[in-house]
Every structure is written in structure tokens, then in C-alpha cells.
Backbone as CSV, one residue per row, in Angstrom:
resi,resn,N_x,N_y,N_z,CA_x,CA_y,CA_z,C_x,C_y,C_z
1,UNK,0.861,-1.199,0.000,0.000,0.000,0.000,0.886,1.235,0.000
2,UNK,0.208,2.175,-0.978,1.545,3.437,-1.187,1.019,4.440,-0.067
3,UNK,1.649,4.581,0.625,1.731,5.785,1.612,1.806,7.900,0.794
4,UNK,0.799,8.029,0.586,-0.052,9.987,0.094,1.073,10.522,1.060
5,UNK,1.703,11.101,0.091,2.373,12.325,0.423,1.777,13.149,1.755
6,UNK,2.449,14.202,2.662,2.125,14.639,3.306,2.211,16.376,2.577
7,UNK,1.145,17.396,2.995,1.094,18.488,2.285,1.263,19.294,3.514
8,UNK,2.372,20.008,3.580,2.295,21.203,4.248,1.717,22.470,4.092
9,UNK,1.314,22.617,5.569,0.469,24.016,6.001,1.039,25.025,4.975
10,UNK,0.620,25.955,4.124,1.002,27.571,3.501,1.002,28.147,4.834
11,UNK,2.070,29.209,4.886,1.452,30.385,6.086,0.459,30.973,6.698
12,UNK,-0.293,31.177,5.256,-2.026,31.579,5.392,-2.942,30.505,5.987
13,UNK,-2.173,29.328,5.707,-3.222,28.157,6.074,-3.114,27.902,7.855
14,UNK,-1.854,27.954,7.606,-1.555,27.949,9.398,-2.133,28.914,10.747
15,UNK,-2.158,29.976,9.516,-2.263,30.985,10.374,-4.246,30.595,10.825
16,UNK,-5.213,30.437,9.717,-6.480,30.102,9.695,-6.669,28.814,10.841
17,UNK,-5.465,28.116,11.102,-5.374,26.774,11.740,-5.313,26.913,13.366
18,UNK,-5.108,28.093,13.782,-4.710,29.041,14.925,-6.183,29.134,15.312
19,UNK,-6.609,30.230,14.270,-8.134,30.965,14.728,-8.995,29.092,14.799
20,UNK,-9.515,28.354,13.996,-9.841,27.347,14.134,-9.553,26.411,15.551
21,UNK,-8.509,26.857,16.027,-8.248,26.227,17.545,-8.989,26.809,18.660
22,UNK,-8.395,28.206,18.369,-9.226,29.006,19.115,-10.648,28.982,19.428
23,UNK,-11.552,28.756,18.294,-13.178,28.623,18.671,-13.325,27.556,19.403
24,UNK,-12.224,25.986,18.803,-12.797,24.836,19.470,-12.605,24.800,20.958
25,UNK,-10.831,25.225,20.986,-11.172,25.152,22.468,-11.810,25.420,23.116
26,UNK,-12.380,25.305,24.468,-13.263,25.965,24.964,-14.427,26.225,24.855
27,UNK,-15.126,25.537,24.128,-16.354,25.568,23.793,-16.702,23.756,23.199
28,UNK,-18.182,23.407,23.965,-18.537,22.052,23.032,-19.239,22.004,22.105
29,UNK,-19.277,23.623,21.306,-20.296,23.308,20.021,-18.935,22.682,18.888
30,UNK,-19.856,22.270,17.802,-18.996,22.082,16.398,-18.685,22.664,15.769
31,UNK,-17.643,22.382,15.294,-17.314,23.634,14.262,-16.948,23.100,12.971
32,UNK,-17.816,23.455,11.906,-17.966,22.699,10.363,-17.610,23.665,9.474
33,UNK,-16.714,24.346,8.960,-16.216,25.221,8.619,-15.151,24.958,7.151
34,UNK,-16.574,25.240,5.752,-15.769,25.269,4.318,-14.297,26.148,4.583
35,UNK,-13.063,25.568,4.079,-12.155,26.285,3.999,-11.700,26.616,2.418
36,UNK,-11.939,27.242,2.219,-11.396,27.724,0.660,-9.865,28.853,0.737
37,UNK,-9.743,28.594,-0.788,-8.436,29.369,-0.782,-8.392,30.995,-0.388
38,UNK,-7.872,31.313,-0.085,-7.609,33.147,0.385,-8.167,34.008,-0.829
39,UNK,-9.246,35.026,-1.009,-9.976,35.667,-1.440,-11.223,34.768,-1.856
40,UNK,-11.667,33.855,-1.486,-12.840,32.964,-2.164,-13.609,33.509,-0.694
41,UNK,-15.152,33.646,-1.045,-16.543,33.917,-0.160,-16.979,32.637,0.210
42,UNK,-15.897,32.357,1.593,-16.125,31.060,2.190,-17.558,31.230,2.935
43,UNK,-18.478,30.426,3.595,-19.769,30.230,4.112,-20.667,29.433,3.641
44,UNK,-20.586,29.931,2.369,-22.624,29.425,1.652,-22.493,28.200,1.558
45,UNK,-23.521,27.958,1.689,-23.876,26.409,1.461,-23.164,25.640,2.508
46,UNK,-22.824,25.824,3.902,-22.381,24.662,4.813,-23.634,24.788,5.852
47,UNK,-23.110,23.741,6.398,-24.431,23.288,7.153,-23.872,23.422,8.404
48,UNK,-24.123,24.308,10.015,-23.188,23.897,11.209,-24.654,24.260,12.277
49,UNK,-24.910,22.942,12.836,-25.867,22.961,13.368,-25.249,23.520,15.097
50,UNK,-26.583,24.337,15.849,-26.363,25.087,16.484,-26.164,23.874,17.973
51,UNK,-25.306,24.175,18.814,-25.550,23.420,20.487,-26.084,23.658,21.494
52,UNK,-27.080,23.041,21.924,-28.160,23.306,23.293,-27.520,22.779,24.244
53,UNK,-27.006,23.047,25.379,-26.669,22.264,26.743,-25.696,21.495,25.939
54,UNK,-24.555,21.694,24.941,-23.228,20.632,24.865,-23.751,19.556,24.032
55,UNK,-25.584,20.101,23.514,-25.961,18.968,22.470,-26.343,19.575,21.472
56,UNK,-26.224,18.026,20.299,-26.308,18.997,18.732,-28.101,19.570,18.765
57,UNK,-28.399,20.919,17.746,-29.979,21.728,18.023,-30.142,21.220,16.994
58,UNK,-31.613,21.286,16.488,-32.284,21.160,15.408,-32.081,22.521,14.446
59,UNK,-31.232,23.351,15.306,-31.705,24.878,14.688,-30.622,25.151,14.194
60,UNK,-29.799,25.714,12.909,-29.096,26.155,11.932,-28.362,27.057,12.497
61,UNK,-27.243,27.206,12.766,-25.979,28.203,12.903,-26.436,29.166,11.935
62,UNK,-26.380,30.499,12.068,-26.566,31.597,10.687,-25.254,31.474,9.949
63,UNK,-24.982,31.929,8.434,-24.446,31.942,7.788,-23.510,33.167,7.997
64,UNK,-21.943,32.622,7.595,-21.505,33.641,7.458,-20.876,33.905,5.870
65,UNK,-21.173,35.116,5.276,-20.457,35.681,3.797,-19.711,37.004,4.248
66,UNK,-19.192,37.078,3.309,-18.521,38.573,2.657,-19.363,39.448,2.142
67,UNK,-19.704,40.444,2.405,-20.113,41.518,2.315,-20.142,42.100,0.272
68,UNK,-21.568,42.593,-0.508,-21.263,42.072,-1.739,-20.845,44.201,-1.783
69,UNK,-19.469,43.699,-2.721,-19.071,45.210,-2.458,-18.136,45.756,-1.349
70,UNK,-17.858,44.725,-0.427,-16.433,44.609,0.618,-15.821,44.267,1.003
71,UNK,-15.624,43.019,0.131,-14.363,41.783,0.097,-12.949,42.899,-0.486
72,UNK,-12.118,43.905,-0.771,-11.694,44.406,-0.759,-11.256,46.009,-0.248
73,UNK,-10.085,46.607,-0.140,-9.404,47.346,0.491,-8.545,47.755,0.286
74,UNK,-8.146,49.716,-0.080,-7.006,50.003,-0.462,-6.702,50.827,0.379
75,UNK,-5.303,51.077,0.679,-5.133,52.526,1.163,-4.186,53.171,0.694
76,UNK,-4.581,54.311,0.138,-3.514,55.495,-1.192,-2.543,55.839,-0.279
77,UNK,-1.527,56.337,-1.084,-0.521,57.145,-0.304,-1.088,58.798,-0.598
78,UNK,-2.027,58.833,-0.994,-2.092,60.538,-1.634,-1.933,60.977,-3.066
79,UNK,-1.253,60.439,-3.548,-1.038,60.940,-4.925,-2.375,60.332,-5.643
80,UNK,-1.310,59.782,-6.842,-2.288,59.407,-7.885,-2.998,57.834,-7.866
81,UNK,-4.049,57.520,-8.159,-4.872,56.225,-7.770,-4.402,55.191,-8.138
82,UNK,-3.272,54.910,-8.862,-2.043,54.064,-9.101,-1.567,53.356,-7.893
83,UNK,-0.834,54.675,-6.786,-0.035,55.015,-5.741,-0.482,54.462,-4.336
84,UNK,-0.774,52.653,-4.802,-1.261,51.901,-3.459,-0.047,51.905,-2.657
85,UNK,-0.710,52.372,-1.109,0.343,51.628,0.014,0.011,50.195,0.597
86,UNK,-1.022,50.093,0.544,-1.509,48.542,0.707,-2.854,48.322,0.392
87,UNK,-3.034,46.701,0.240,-4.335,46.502,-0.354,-4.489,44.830,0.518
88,UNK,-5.599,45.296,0.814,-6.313,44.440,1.553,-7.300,43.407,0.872
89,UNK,-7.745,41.862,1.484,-8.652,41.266,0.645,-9.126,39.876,2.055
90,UNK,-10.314,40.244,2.225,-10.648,39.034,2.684,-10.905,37.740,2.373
91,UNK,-10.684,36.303,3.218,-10.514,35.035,2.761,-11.475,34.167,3.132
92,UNK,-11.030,33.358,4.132,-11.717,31.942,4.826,-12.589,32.522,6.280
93,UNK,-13.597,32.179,6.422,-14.480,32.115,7.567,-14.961,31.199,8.404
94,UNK,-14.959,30.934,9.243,-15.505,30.007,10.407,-16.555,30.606,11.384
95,UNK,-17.402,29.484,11.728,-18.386,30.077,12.923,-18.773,29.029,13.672
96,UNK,-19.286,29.018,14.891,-20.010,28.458,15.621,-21.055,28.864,16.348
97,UNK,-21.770,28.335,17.154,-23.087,28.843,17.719,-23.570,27.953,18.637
98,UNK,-23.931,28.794,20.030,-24.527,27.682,20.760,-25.833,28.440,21.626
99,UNK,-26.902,27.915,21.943,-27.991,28.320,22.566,-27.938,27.860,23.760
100,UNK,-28.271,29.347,24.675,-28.662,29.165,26.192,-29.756,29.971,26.373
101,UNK,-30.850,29.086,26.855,-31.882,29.874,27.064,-32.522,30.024,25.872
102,UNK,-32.858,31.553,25.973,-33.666,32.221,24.745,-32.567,33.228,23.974
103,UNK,-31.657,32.958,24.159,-30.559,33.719,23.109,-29.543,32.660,22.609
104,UNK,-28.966,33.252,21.567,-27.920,32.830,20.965,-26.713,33.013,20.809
105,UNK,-25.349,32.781,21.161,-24.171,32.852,21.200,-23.328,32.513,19.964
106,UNK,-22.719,33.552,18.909,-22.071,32.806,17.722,-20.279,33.378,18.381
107,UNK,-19.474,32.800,17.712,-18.216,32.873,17.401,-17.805,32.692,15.838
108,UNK,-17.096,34.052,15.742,-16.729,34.128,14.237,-15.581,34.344,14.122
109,UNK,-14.949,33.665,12.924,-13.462,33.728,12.807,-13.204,34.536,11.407
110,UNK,-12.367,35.477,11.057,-12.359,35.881,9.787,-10.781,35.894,9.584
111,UNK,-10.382,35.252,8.440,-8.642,35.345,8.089,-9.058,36.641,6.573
112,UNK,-7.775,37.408,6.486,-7.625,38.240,5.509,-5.883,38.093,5.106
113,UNK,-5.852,38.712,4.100,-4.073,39.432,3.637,-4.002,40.589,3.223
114,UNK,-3.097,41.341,3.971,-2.862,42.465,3.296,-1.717,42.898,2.199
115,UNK,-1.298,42.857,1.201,-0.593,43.052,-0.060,0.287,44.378,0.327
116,UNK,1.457,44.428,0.438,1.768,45.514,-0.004,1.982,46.215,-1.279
117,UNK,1.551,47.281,-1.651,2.188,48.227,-3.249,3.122,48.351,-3.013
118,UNK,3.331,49.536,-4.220,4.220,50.142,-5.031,4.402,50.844,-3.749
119,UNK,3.872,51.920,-2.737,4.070,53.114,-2.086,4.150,52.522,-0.791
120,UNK,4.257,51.189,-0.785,4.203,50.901,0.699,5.472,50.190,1.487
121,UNK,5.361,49.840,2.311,6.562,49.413,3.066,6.385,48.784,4.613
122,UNK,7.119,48.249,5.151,7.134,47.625,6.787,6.326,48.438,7.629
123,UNK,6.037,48.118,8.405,5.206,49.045,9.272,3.588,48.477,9.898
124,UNK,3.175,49.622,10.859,2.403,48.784,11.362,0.626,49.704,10.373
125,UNK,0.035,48.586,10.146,-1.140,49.256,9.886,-2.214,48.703,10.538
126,UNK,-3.329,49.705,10.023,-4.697,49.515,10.683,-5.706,49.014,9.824
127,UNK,-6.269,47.962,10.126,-7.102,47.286,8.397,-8.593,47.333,9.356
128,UNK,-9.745,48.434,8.124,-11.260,48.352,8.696,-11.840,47.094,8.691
129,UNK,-12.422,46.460,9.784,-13.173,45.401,9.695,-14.558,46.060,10.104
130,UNK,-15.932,45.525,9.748,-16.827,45.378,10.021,-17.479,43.897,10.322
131,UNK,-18.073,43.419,10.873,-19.210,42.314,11.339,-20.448,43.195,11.490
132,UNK,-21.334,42.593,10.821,-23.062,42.972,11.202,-23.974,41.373,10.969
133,UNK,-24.851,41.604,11.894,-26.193,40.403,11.892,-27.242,41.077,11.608
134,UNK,-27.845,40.300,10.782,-28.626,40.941,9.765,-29.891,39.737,9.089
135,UNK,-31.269,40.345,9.927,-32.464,39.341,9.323,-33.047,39.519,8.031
136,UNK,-32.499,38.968,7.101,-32.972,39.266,5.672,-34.479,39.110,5.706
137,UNK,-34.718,40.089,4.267,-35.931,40.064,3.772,-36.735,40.960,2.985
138,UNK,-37.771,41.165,2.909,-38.237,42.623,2.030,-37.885,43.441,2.876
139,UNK,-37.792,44.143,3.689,-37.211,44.731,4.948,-36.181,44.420,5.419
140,UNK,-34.598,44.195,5.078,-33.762,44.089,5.964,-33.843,44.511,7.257
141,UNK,-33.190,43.564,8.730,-33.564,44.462,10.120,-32.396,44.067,10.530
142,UNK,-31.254,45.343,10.742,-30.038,45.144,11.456,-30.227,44.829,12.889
143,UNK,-29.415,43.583,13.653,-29.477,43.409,14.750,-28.331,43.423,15.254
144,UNK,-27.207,43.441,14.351,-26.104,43.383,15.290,-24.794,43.963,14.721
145,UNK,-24.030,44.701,15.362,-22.789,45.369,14.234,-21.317,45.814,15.311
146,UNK,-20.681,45.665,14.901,-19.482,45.670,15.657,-18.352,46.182,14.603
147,UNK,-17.520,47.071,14.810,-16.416,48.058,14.367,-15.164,47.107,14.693
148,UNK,-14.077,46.388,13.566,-12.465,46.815,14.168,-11.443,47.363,13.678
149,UNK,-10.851,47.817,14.323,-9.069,48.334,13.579,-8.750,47.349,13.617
150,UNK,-8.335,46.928,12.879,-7.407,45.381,13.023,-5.747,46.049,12.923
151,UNK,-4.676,45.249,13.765,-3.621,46.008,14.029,-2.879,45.167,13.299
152,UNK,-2.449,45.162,12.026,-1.648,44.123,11.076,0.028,44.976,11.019
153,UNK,0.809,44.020,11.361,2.662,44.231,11.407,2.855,43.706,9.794
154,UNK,3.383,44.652,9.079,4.220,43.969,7.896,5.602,44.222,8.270
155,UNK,6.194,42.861,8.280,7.952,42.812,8.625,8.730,43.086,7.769
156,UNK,10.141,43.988,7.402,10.858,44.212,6.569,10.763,42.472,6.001
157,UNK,10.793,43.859,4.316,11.435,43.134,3.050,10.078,41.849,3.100
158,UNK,8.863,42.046,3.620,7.596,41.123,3.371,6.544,41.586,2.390
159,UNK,6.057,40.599,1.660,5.534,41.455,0.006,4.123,41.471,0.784
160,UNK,3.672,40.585,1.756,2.104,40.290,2.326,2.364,40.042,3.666
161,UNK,1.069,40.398,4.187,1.067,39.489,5.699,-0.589,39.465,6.051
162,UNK,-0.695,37.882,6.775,-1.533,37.319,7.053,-2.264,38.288,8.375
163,UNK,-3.603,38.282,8.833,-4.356,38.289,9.550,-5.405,37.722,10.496
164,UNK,-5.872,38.020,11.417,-7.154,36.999,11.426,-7.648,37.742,12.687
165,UNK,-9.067,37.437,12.626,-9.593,38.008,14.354,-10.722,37.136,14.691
166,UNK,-11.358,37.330,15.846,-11.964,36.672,16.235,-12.959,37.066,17.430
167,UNK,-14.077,37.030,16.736,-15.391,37.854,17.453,-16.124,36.612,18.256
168,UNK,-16.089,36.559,19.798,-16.769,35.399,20.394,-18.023,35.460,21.270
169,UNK,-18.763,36.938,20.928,-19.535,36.864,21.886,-20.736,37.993,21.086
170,UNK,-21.138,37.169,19.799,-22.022,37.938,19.189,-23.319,37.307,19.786
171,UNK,-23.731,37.722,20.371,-24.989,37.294,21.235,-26.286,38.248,20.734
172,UNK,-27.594,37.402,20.592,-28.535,38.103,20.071,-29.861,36.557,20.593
173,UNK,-31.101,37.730,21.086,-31.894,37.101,21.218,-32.948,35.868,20.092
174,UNK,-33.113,35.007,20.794,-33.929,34.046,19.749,-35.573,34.379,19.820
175,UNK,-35.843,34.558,17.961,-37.043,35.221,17.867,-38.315,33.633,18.502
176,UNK,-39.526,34.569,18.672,-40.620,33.777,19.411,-40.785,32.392,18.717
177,UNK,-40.512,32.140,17.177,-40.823,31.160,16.504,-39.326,30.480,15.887
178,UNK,-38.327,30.717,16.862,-37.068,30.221,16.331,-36.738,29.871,15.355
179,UNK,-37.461,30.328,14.400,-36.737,30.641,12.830,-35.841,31.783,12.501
180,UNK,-34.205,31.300,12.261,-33.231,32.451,12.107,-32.816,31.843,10.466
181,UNK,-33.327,31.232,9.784,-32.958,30.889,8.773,-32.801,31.976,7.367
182,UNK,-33.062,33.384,7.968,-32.895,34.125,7.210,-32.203,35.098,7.931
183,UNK,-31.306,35.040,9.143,-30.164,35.882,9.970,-28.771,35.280,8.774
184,UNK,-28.799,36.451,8.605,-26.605,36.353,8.076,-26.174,37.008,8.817
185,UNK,-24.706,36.331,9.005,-23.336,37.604,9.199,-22.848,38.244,7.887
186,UNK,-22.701,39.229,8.282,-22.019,40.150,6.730,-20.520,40.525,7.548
187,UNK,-19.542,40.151,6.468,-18.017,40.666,7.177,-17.739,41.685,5.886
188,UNK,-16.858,42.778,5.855,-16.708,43.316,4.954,-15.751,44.330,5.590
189,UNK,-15.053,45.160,4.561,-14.022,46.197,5.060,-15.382,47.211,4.815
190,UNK,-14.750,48.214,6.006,-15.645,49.571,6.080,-14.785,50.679,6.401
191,UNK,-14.169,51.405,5.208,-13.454,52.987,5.522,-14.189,53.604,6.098
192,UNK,-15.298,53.922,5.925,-16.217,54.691,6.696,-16.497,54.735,8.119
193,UNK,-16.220,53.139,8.557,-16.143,53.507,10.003,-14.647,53.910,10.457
194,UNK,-13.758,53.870,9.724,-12.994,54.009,10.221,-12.434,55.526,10.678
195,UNK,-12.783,56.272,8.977,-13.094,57.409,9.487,-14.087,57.783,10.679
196,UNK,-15.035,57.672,11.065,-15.762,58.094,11.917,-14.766,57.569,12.996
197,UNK,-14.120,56.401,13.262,-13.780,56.127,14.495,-11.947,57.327,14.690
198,UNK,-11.908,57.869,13.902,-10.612,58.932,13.833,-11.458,60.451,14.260
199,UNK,-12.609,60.702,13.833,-13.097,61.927,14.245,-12.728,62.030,15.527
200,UNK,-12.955,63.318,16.338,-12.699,63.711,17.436,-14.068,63.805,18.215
201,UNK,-14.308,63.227,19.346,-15.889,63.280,19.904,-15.890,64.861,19.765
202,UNK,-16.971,65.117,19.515,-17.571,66.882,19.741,-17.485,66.596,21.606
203,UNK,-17.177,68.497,21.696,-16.951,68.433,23.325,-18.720,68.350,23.680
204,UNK,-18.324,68.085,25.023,-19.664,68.068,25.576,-19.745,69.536,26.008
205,UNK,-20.639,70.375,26.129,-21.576,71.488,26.512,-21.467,71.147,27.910
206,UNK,-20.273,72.768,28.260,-20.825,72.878,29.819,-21.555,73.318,30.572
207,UNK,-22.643,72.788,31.873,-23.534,73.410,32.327,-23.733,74.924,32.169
208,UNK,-25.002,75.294,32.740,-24.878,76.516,32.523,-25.075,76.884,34.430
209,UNK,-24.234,78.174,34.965,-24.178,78.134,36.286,-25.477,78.146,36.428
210,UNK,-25.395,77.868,37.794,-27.322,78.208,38.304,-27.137,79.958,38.563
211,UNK,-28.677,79.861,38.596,-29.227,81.425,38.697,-28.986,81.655,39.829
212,UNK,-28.193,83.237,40.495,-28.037,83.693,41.206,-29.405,84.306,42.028
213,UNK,-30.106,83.962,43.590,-31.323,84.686,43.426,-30.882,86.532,43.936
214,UNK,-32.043,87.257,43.326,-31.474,88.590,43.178,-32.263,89.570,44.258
215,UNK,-31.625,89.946,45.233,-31.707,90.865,45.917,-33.059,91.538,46.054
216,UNK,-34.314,91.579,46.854,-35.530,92.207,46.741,-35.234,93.961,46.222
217,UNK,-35.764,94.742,45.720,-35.261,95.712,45.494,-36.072,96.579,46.489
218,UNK,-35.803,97.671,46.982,-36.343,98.771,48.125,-37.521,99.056,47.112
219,UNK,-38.854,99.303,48.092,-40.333,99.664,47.383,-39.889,101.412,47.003
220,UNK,-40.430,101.783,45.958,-40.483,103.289,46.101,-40.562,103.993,47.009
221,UNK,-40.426,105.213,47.605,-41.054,106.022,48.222,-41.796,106.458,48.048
222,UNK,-43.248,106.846,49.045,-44.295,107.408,48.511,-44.369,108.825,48.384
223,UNK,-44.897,109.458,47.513,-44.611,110.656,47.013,-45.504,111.171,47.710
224,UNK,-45.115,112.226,48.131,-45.928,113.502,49.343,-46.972,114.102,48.556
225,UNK,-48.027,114.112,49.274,-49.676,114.728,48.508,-49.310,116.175,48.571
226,UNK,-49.655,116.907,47.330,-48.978,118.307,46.995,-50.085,119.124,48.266
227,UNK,-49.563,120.452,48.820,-50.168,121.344,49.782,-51.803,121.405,49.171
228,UNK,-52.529,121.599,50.130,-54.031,122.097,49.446,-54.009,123.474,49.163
229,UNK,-54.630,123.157,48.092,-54.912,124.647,47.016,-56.020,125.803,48.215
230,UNK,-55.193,127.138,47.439,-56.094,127.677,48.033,-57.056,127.802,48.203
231,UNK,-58.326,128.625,48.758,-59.379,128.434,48.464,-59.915,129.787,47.598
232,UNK,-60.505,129.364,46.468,-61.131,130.781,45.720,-62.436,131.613,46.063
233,UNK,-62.857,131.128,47.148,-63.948,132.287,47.489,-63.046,133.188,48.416
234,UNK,-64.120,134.525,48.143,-63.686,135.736,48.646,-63.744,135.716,49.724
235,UNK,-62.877,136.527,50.464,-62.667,137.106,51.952,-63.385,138.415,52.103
236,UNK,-63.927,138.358,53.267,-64.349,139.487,54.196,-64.066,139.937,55.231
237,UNK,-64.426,141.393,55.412,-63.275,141.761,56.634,-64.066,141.405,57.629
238,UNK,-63.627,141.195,58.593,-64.228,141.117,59.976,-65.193,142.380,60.125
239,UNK,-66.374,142.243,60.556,-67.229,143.866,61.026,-66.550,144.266,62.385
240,UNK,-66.587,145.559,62.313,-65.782,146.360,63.724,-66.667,146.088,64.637
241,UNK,-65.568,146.416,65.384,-66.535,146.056,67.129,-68.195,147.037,67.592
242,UNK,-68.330,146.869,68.326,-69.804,147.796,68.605,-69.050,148.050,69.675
243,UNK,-69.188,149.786,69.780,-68.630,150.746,71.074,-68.972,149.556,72.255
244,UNK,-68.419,150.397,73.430,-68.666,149.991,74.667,-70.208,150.260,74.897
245,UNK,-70.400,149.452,76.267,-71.795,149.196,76.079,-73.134,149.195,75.623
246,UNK,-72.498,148.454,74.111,-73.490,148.248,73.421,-73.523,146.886,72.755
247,UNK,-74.990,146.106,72.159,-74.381,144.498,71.930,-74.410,144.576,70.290
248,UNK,-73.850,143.765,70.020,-74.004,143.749,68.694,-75.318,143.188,67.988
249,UNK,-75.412,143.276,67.253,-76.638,142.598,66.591,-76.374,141.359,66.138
250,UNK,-77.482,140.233,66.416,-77.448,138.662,66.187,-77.042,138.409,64.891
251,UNK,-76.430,137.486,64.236,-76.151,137.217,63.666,-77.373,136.909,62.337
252,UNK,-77.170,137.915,61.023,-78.237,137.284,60.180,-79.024,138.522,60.198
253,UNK,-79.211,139.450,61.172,-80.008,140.695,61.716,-79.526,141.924,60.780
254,UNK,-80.040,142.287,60.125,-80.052,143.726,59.243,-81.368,144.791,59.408
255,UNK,-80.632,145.952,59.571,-81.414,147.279,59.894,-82.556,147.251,58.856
């Protein structure tokens, strides 16, 4: 009987062989995971049934794909659109899933490479990742989304270097009729968050002091009632006295 050659691990493969350890350990769900070559939209079509209590579920692990429109990644040096410093491309995916309760627990593995150009060189970069969960349908309904920098080292005089990360605690509730057969993961590069995650928070608005309370103010003074007016009827003189012993006449009395 002829003894099959033995095929050694590629770098990329090894490196995918890492993250793949990683989910199993430590966990008793399965992990059934298409491996295809580096830039292929590993996921569709596998089957990885979900674990209840450390046992296999009746219920379907969600799918994981590539994002249609973000399986790639460049970043310019500035000049002209030629003038790549590196270029990015996602590969192989893995997942698992296990149910406790009324929610669901996935673990996702994503391997990528980043290429260096013409404008690029050693150094450390930052590659956008996105993850989102997502219930398809006439209505898409986002349920779940998570941002990374991924922190990738290219070592002198290296034309590529491998990646990989690993999201273990995408947790999301199980709907009333436990049908998720239309939940995906979407992985994809996102500049956009990345920019946003470089903005500077706007400052926060500082209180405004409290109101000082203000001093009762003194009542007016009351203004003095002007003198009484004179009076306009005429004056009369007093009538002279009546000599000595004599009386005057009563008052009202005319000769």
C-alpha cells in the first residue's frame, strides 16, 4: 500500500489553523467550517448545526459571507490612484453557535491578507473590519454590528502578511418562533467607520451656572400729597366792634 504524500500548512493556512483552535477550544459546540483558498466567499452552502446544553440543536448556525461590495481594500498614499500603500482582501471564515436559554451565542473567525504596493513598506497598519447580523428580507432588520481596527505588522522586506480576528460573543436574542434561517453575518471592510472612528468626539456642553437669586429691590417712596390749594372764594373783613356798652346785633339781623 503506497503511503499519500504529506502536504504542508502555507502560512495563510496555518495561520487560519490558529483561529480554528481558538473557537474549538473551549467551547462544546462544532465547528464545520468550508475552507477555501484566500480571497474565495467562504460560508454558503455549509451546514453547522447550532448546540443546546453541549448537544447537537435542530436549529441552523446563521451563515456567514462577505459583504457584496467589501471583500476588498485600499489605502492610497495621496497621490495618484495608481499610488497603493496597501491593499487588503478578505478570505476563509468560520463560525459556531450555541444556545442558552432564549438567546444565541455565535463565534466568528475571519482570516484576511494584506498586499503591499508600489508606495508601501514595513510598518504597522490599521485594516477596517466590520461584522453585522442581519435578518434578511423585504425589509432588511439590522441586529447586530461591531467596528475593528485590526492592528496588522508587515515585517521588513515582506511582500504580504496574514491576519485573522476573532469575534466570540455575538450574542442576540432568539425570535418567538425560532426561525433564524434568514439571519446572516455580513463581514466586509468599512473605511467609513474608520473614518468616523478617527473623528474627534464633539466636546460636551458645559452646564450653565445656576441662577443667582437677586436681591428684593427697596419699594419706592411714597410721594408727598402736593399742599391744598387755596381756596377761591372771597374774603371778608371782619365787622368792627360795637362801642362799649353796646351788643351787637345777632347774627343774620339787618337794619
Amino acid at each position: 500500500m503506497r503511503n499519500k504524500p504529506v502536504r504542508r500548512l502555507r502560512p495563510h493556512e496555518a495561520g487560519l489553523a490558529v483561529v480554528l483552535a481558538g473557537l474549538i477550544v473551549g467551547s462544546c459546540a462544532t465547528v464545520e467550517a468550508p475552507l477555501g483558498p484566500i480571497g474565495d466567499s467562504a460560508g454558503e452552502g455549509a451546514t453547522v448545526r447550532a448546540t443546546q446544553q453541549g448537544q447537537p440543536s435542530d436549529i441552523e448556525c446563521p451563515s456567514v459571507t462577505i459583504r457584496s461590495g467589501a471583500s476588498a481594500w485600499q489605502l492610497p498614499s495621496g497621490g495618484r490612484a495608481t499610488d497603493v500603500r496597501y491593499q487588503g482582501a478578505l478570505g476563509q471564515l468560520v463560525r459556531e453557535c450555541a444556545i442558552l436559554g432564549e438567546t444565541m451565542t455565535m463565534r466568528v473567525g475571519v482570516e484576511g491578507r494584506l498586499l503591499v504596493g508600489p508606495k508601501g513598506g514595513p510598518g504597522s497598519v490599521k485594516v477596517p473590519i466590520r461584522m453585522a447580523l442581519v435578518a434578511e428580507g423585504p425589509q432588511p432588520k439590522p441586529l447586530w454590528s461591531r467596528f475593528y481596527n485590526v492592528d496588522v505588522s508587515v515585517p521588513e522586506g515582506a511582500s504580504q502578511a496574514v491576519f485573522s480576528i476573532v469575534e466570540d460573543d455575538l450574542t442576540f436574542p432568539m425570535p418567538s418562533n425560532r426561525e433564524i434561517g434568514n439571519y446572516v453575518v455580513y463581514v466586509g471592510f468599512d473605511p467609513q467607520g474608520a473614518a468616523a472612528a478617527a473623528r474627534p468626539a464633539a466636546p460636551k456642553a458645559k452646564p450653565k451656572p445656576a441662577a443667582q437669586p437677586q436681591a428684593a429691590k427697596p419699594a419706592p417712596a411714597a410721594k408727598s400729597s402736593p399742599p391744598p390749594a387755596k381756596s377761591s372764594q372771597p374774603q371778608f373783613e371782619p365787622a368792627p366792634a360795637p362801642p362799649p356798652g353796646v351788643f351787637a346785633p345777632p347774627p343774620g339781623h339787618t337794619k
